[in-house]
C-alpha angles and dihedrals in degrees: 000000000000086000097044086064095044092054088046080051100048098044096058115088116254133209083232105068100028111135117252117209118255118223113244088223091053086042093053088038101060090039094054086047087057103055099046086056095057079040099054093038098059085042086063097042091055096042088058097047086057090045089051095050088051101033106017138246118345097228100210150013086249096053090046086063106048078047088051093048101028116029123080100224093071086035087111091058089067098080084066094039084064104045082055091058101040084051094050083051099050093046092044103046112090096186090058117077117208103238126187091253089052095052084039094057101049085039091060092041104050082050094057091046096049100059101096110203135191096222130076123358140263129075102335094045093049084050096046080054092045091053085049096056104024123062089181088055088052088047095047092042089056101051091059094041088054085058096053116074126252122283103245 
């Protein structure tokens, strides 16, 4: 009898679990995150594999990091390090709706960062190089153009 009650109890819906919608923006927002993070992170990958072929090993995870922040020679990885936080802000912070101009705005500008190009330097030049050495960078850099919408 006593199972009989737990199934009937169970089976019932609960407030707890209902489901709670999930805002699009949001949606669009944490998908985009997460692929800039596979992204960078192949980017860095990559970018220390180059260094340590030029400077030598790079002995520990701490040292990795000062490179990553101090050191010019991972200075073109920044523009995607701040998109990431400004996208961490704008998903943590509660007091702050999403609004369409926001997504529109990263959206737009992930895009724009995100064209490598031969020509010039910077950050679009030192990615165009990263695609051309790294298969896990292309792979990375089409699964978040495949997320933005098409350039009309």
């Amino acid at each position: 009898m006593a199972t009989a009650c737990y199934t009937c109890v169970m089976a019932q819906p609960s407030e707890m679990t209902a489901l709670v919608p999930v805002d699009p923006r949001r949606q669009t927002l944490l998908k985009i995150r997460e692929g800039l993070v596979g992204l960078h992170g192949a980017l860095i990958v990559a970018e220390q594999l180059t260094y340590e072929g030029v400077n030598g090993p790079v002995e520990s995870v701490d040292t990795l990091l000062d490179l990553l922040q101090y050191n010019p020679w991972f200075t073109w990885l920044h523009p995607v390090s701040d998109v990431l936080v400004r996208l961490d802000y704008l998903l943590e912070d509660q007091t702050q709706e999403i609004s369409d101009e926001n997504v529109e705005h990263l959206l737009t500008e992930v895009n724009y960062l995100l064209h490598p190009t031969v020509e010039g330097d910077g950050f679009n030049r030192a990615y165009y190089e990263a695609l051309q050495r790294a298969p896990d960078v292309v792979l990375a850099h089409f699964r978040v153009k495949r997320l933005l919408p098409q350039a009309a």
